[in-house]
Structures are given as C-alpha cells and as structure tokens.
Biopython code that builds the backbone (N, CA, C, O; Angstrom):
import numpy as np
from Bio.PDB.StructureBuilder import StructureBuilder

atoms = [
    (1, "UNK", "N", (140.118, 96.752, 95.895)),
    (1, "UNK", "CA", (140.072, 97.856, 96.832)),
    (1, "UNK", "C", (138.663, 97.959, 97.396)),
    (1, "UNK", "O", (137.638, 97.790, 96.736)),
    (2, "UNK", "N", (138.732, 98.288, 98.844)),
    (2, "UNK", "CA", (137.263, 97.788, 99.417)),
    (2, "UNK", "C", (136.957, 99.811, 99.845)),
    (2, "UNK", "O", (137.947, 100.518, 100.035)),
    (3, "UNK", "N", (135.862, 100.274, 99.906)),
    (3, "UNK", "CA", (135.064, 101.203, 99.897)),
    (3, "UNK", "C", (135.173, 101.625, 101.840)),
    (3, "UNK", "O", (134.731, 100.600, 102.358)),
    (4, "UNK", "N", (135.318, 102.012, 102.287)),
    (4, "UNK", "CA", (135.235, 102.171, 104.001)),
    (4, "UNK", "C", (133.349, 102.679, 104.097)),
    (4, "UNK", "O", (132.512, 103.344, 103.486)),
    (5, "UNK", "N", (133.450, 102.122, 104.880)),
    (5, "UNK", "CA", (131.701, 102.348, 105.208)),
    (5, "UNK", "C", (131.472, 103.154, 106.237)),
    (5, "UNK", "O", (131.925, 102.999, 107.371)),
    (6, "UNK", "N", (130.811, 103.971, 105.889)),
    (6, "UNK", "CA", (130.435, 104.801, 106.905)),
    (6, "UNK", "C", (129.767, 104.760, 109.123)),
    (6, "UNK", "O", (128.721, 104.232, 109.501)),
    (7, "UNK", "N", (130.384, 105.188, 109.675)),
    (7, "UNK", "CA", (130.307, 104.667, 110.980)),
    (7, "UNK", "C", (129.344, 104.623, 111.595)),
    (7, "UNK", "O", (129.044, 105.505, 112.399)),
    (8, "UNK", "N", (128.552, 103.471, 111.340)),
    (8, "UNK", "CA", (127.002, 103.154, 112.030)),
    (8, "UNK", "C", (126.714, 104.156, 113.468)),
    (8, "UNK", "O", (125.583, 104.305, 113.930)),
    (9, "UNK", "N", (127.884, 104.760, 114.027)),
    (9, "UNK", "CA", (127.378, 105.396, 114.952)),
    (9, "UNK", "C", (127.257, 106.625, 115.180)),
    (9, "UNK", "O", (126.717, 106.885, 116.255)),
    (10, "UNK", "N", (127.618, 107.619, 114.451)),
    (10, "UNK", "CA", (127.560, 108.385, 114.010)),
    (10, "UNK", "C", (126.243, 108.856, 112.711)),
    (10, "UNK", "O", (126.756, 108.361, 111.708)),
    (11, "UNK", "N", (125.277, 109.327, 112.366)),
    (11, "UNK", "CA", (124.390, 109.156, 111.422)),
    (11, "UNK", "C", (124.587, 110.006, 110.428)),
    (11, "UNK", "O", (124.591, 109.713, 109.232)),
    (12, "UNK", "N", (124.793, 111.318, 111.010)),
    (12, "UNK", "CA", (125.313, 112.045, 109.734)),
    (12, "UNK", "C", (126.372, 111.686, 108.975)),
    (12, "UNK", "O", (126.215, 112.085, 107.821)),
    (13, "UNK", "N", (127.693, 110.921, 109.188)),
    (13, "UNK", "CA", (128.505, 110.010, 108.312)),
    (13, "UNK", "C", (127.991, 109.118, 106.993)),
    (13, "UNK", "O", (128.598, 108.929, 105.939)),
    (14, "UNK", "N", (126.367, 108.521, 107.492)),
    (14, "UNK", "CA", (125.560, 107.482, 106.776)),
    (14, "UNK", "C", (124.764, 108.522, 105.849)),
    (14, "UNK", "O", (124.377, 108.282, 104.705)),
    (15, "UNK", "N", (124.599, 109.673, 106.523)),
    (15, "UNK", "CA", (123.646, 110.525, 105.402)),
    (15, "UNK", "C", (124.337, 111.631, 104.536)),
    (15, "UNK", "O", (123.829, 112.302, 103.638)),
    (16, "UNK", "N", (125.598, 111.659, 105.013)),
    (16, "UNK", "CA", (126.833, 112.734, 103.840)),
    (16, "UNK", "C", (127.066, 111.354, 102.632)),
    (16, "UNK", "O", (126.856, 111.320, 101.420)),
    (17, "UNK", "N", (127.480, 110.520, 103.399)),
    (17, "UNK", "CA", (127.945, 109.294, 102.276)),
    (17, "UNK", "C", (126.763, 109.206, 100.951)),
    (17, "UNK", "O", (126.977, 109.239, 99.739)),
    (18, "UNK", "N", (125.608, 109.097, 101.616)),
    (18, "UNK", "CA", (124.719, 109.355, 100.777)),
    (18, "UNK", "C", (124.336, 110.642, 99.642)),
    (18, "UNK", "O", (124.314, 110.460, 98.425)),
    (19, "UNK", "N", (124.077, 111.815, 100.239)),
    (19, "UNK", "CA", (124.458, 112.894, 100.097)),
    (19, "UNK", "C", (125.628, 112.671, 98.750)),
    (19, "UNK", "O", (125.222, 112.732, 97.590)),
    (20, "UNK", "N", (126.878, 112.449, 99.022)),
    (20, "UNK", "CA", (127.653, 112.997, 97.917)),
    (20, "UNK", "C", (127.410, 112.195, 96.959)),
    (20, "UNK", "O", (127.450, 112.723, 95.847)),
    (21, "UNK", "N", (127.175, 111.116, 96.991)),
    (21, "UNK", "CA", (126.255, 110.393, 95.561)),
    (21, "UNK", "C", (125.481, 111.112, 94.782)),
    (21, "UNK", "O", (125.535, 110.814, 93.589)),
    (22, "UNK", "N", (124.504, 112.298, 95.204)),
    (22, "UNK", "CA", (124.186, 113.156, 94.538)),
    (22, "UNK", "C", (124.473, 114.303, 93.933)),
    (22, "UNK", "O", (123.975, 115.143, 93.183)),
    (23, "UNK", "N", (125.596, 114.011, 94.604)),
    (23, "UNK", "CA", (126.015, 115.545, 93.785)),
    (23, "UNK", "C", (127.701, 115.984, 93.116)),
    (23, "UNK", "O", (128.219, 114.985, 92.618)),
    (24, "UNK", "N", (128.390, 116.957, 93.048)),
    (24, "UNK", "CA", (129.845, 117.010, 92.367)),
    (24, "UNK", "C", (130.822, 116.758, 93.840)),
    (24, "UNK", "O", (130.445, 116.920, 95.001)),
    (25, "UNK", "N", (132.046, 116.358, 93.401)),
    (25, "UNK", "CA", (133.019, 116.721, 94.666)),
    (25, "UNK", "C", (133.100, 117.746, 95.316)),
    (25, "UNK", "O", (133.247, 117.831, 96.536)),
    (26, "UNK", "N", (132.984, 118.829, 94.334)),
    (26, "UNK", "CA", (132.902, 120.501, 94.688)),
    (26, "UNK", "C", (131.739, 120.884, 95.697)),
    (26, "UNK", "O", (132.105, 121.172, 96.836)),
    (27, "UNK", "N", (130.334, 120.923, 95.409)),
    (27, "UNK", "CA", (129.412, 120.689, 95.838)),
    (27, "UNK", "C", (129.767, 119.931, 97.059)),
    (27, "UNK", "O", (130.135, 120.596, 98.027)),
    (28, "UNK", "N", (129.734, 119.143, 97.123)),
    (28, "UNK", "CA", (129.383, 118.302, 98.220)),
    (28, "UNK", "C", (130.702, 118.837, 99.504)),
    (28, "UNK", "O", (130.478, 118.890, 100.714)),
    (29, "UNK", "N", (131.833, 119.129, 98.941)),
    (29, "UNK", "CA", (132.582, 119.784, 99.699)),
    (29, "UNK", "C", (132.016, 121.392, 100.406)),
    (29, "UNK", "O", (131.958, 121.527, 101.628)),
    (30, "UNK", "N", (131.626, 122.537, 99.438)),
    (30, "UNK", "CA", (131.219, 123.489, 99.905)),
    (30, "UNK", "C", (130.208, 123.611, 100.646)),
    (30, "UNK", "O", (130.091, 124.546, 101.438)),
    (31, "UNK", "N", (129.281, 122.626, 100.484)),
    (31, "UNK", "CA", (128.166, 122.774, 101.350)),
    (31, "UNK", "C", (127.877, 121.972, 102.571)),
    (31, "UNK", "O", (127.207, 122.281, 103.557)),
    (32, "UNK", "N", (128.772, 120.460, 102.193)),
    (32, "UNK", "CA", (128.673, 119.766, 103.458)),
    (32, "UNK", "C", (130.278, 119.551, 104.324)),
    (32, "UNK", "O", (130.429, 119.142, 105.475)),
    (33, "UNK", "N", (131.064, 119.864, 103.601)),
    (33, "UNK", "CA", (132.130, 119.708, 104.435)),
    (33, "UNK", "C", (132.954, 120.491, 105.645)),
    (33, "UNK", "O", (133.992, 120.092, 106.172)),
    (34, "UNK", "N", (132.213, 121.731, 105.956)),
    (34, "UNK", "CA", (132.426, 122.317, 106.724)),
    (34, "UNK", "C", (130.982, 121.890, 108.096)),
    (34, "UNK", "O", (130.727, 122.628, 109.047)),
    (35, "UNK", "N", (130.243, 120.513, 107.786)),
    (35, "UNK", "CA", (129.537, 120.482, 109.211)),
    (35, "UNK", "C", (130.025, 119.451, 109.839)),
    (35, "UNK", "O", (130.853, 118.674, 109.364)),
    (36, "UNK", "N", (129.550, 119.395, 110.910)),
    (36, "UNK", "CA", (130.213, 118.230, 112.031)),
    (36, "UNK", "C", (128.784, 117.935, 112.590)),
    (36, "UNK", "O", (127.908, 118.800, 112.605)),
    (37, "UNK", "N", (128.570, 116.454, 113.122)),
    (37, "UNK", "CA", (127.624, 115.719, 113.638)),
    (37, "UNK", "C", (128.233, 116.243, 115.135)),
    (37, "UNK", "O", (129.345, 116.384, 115.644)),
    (38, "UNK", "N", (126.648, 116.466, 115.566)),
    (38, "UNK", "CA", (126.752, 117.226, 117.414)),
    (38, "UNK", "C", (125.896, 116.051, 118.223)),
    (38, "UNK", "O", (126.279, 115.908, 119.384)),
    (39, "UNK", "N", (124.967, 115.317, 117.872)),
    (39, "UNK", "CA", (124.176, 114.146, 118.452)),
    (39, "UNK", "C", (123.382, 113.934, 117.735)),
    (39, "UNK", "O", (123.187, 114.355, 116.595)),
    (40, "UNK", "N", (122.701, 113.063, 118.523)),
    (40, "UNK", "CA", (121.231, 112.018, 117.734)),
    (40, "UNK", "C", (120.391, 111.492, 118.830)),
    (40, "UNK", "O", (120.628, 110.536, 119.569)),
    (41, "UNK", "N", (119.183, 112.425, 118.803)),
    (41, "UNK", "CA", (118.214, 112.015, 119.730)),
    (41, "UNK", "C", (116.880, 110.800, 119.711)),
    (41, "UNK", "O", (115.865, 110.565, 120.368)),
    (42, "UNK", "N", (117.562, 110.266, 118.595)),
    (42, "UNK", "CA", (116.990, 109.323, 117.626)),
    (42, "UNK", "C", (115.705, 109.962, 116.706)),
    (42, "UNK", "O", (115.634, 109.458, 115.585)),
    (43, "UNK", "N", (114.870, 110.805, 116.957)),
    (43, "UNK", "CA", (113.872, 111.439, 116.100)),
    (43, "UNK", "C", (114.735, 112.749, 115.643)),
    (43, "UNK", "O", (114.259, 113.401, 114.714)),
    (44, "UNK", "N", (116.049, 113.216, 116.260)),
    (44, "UNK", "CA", (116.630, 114.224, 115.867)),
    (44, "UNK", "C", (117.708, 114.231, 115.721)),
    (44, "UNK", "O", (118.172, 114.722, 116.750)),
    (45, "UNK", "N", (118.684, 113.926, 114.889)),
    (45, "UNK", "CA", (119.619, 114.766, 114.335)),
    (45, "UNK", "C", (120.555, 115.728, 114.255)),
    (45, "UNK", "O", (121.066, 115.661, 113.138)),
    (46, "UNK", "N", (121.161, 116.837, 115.082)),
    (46, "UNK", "CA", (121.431, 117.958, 115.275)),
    (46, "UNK", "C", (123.054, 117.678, 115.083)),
    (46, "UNK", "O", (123.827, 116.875, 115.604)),
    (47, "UNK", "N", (123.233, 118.932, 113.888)),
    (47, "UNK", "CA", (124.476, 118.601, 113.159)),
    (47, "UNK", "C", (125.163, 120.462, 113.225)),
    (47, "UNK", "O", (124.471, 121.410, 112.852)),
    (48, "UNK", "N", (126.407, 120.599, 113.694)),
    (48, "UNK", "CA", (126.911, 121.564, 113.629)),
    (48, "UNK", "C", (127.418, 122.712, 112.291)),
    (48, "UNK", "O", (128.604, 122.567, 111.996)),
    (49, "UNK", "N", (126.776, 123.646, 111.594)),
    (49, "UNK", "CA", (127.115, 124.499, 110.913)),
    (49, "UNK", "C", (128.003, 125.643, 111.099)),
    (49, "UNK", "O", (128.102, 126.165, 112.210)),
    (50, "UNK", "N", (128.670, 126.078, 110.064)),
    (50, "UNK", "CA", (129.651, 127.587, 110.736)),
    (50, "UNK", "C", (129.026, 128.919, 110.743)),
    (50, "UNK", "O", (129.318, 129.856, 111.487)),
    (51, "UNK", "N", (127.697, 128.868, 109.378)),
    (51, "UNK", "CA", (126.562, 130.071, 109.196)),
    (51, "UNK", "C", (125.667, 129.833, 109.049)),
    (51, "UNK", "O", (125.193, 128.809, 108.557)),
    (52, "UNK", "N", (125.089, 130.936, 109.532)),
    (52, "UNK", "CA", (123.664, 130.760, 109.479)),
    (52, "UNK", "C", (123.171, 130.713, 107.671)),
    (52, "UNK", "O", (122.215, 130.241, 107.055)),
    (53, "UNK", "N", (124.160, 131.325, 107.380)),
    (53, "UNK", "CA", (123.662, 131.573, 105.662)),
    (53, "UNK", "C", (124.206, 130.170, 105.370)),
    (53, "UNK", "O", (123.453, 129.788, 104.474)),
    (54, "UNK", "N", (125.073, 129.188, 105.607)),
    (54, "UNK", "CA", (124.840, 127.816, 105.217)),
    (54, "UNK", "C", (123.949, 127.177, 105.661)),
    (54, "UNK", "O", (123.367, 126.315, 105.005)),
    (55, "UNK", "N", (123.699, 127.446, 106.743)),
    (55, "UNK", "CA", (122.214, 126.543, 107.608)),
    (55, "UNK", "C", (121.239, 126.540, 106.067)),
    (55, "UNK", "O", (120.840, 125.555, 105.446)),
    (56, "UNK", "N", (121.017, 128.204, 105.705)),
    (56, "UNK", "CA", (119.629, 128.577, 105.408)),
    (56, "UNK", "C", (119.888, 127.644, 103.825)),
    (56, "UNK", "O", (119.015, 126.885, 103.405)),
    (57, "UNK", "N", (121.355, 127.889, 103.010)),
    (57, "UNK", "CA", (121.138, 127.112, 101.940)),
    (57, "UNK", "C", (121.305, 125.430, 101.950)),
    (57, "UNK", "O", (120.825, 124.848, 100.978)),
    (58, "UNK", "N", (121.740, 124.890, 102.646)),
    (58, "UNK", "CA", (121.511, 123.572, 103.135)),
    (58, "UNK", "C", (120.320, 123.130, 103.016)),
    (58, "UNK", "O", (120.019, 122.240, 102.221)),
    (59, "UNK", "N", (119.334, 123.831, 103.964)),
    (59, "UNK", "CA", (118.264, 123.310, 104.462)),
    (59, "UNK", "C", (117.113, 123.531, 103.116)),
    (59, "UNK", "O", (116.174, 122.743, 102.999)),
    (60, "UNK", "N", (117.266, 124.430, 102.356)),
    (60, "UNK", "CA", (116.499, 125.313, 101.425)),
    (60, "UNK", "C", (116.834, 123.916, 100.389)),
    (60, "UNK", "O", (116.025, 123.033, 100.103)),
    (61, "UNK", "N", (118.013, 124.001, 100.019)),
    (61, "UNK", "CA", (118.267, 123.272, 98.823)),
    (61, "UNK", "C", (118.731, 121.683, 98.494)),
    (61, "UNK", "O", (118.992, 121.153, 97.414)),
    (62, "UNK", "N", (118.727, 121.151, 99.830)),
    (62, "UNK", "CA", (119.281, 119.971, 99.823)),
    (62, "UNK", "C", (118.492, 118.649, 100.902)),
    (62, "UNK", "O", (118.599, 117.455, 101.184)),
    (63, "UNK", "N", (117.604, 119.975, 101.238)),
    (63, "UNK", "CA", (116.363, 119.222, 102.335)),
    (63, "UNK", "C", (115.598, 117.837, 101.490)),
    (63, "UNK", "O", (115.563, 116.667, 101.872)),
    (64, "UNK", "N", (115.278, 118.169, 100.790)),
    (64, "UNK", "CA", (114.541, 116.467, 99.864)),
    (64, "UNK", "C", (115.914, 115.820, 99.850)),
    (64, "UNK", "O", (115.661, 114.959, 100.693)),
    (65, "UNK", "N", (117.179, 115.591, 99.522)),
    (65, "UNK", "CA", (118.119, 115.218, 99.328)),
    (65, "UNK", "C", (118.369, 114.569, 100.638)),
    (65, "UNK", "O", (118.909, 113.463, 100.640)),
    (66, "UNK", "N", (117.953, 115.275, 102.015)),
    (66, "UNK", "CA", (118.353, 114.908, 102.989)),
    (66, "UNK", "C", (117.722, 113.915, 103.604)),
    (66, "UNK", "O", (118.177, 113.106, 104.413)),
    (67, "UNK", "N", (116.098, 114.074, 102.956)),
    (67, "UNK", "CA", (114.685, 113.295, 103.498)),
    (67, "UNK", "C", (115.186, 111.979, 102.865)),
    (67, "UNK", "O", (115.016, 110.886, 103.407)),
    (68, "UNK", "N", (115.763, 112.139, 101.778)),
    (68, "UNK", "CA", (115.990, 110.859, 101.125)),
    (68, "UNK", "C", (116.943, 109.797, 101.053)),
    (68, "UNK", "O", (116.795, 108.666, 100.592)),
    (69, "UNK", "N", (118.423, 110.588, 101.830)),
    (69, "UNK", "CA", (119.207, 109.627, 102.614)),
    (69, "UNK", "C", (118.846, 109.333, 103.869)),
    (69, "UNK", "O", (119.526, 108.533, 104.512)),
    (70, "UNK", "N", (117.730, 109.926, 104.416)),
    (70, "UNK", "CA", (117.441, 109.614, 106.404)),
    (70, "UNK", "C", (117.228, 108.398, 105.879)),
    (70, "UNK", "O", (118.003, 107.456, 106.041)),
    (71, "UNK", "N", (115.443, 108.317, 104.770)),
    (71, "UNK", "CA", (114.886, 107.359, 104.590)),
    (71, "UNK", "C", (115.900, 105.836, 103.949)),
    (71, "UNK", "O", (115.742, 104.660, 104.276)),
    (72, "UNK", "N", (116.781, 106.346, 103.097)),
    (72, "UNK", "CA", (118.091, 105.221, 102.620)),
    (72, "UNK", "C", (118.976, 104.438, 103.667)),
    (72, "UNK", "O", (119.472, 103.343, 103.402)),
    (73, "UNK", "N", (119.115, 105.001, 104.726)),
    (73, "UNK", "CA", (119.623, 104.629, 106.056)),
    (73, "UNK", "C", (118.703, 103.954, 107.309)),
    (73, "UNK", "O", (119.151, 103.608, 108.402)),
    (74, "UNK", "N", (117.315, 103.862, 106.862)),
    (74, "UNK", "CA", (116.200, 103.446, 107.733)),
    (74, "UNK", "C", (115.826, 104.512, 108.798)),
    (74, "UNK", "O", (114.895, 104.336, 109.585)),
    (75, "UNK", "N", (116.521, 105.512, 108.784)),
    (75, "UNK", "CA", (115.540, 106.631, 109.472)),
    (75, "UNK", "C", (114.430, 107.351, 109.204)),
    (75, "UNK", "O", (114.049, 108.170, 110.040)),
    (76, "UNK", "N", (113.720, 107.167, 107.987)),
    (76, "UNK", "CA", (112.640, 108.323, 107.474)),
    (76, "UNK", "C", (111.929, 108.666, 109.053)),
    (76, "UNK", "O", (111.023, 109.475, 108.853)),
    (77, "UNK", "N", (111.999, 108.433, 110.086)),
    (77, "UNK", "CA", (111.334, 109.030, 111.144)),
    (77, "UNK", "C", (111.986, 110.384, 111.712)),
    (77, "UNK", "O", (111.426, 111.244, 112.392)),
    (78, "UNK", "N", (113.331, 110.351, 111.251)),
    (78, "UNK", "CA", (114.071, 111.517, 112.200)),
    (78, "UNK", "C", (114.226, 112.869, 110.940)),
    (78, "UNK", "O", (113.902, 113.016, 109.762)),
    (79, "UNK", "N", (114.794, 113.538, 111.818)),
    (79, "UNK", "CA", (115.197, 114.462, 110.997)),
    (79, "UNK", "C", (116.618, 115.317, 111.567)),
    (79, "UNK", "O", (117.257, 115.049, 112.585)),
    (80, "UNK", "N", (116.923, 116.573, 110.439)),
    (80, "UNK", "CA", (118.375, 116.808, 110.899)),
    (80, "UNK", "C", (118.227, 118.003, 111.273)),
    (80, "UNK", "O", (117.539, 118.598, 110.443)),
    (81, "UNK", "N", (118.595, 118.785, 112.288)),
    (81, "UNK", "CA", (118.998, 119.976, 112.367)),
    (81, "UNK", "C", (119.837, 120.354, 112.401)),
    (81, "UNK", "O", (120.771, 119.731, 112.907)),
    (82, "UNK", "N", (120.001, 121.675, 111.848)),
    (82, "UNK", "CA", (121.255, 122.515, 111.889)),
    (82, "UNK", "C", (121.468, 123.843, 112.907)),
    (82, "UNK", "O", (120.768, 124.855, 112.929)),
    (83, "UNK", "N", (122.330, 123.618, 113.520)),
    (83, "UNK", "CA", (122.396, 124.819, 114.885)),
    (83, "UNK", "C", (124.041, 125.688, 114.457)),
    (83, "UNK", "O", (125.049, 124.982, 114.454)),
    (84, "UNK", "N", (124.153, 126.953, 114.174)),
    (84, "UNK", "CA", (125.035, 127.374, 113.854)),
    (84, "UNK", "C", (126.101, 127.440, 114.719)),
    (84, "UNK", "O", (125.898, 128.459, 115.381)),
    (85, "UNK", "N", (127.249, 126.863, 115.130)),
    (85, "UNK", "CA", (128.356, 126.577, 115.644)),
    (85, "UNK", "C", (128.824, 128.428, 116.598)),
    (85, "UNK", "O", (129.106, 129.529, 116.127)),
    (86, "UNK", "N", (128.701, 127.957, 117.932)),
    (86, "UNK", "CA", (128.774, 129.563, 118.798)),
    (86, "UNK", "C", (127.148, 130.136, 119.433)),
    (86, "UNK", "O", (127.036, 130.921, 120.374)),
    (87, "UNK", "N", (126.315, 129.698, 118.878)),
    (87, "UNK", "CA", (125.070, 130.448, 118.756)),
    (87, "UNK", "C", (124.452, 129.197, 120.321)),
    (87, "UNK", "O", (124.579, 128.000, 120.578)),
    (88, "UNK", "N", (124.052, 129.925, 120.719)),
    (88, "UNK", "CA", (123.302, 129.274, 121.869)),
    (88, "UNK", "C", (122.047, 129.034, 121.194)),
    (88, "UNK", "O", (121.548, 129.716, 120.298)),
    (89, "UNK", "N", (121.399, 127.524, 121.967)),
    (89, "UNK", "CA", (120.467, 127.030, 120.925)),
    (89, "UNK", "C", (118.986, 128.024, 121.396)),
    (89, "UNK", "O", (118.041, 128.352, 120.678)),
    (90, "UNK", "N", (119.192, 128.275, 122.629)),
    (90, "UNK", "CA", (117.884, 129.444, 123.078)),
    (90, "UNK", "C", (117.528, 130.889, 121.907)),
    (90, "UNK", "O", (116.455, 131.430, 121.637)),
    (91, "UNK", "N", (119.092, 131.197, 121.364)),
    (91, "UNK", "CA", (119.238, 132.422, 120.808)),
    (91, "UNK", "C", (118.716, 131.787, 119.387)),
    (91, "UNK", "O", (118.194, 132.625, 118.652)),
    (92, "UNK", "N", (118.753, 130.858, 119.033)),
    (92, "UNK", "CA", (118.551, 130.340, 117.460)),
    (92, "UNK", "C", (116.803, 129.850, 117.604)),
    (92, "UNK", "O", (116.117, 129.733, 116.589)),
    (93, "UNK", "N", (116.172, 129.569, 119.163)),
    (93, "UNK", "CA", (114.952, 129.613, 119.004)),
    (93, "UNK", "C", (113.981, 130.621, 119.412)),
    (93, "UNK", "O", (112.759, 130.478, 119.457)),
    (94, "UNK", "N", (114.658, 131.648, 119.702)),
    (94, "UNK", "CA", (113.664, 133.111, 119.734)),
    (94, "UNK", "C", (114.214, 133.644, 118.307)),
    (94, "UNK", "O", (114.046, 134.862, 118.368)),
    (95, "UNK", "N", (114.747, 133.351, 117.148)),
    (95, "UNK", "CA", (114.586, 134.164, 115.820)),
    (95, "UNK", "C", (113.623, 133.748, 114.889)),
    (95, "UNK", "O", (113.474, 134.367, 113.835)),
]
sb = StructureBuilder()
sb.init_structure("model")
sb.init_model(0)
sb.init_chain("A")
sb.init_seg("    ")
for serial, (resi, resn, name, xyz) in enumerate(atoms, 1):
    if name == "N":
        sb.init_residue(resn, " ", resi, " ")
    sb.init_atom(name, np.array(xyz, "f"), 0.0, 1.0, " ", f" {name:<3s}", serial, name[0])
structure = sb.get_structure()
C-alpha cells in the first residue's frame, strides 16, 4: 500500500502532512482541519481560518511546528498566514 503524497501545488497540503506527524489524530484534526489553503505568494502563505480564536491558538502554539515543516518542505524563507474566513483583510490589519 503506497502513502498519497501531498500536492506539490498547493503548500499548505506539504506543511499539514507534516504537521500531523507531530501530533494526535485528534489534535491535528481540531486545530488544523477546519483551514483551507487561500494562496502562496511564494514568501507568503495565506491560509483560511473560521476564528479568530483559532488563528490566535494556531499561531501561539504550533508556530515552531510550522517554522519547521516550511523549512522540511524547502521553504524556511516563507511564512504562513492566517486570515479569518469573512473578515476583510483591511479589517484584520487595523486590529
């Protein structure tokens, strides 16, 4: 039985795959399975969340986790953002 590999074109696919290596099924479901990949500006990342209170524990608690699959995938240059799903990105950069 062969493993499906994650879709080179897509990046957040390459960095969840990674991602759940670290952690439980549970876990990795509650915290990452409710985001969706929105683009890739090649230094950026920008991945769709449903709250802001997941944004904040994502980013809080899983940020080295995240630095460390960019870098596992040959990105250590980029990074990921999270923009809460509805929220205009103007309104998420005046808070």
């Amino acid at each position: 039985m062969t493993t499906a590999r994650p879709d080179p074109t897509n990046p957040w696919n390459e960095i969840t795959a990674q991602l759940r290596e670290e952690m439980s099924d549970e876990d990795f479901r509650r915290w990452f399975g409710p985001t969706a990949y929105a683009s890739d500006s090649g230094d950026q990342i920008t991945v769709w969340v449903p709250s802001e209170s997941l944004r904040r524990h994502v980013q809080l608690n899983f940020g080295g986790a995240i630095d460390r699959a960019l870098a596992a995938i040959g990105r250590a240059d980029a990074q990921v953002r999270f923009l809460v799903a509805g929220v205009d990105e103007d309104e998420e950069d005046a808070s």
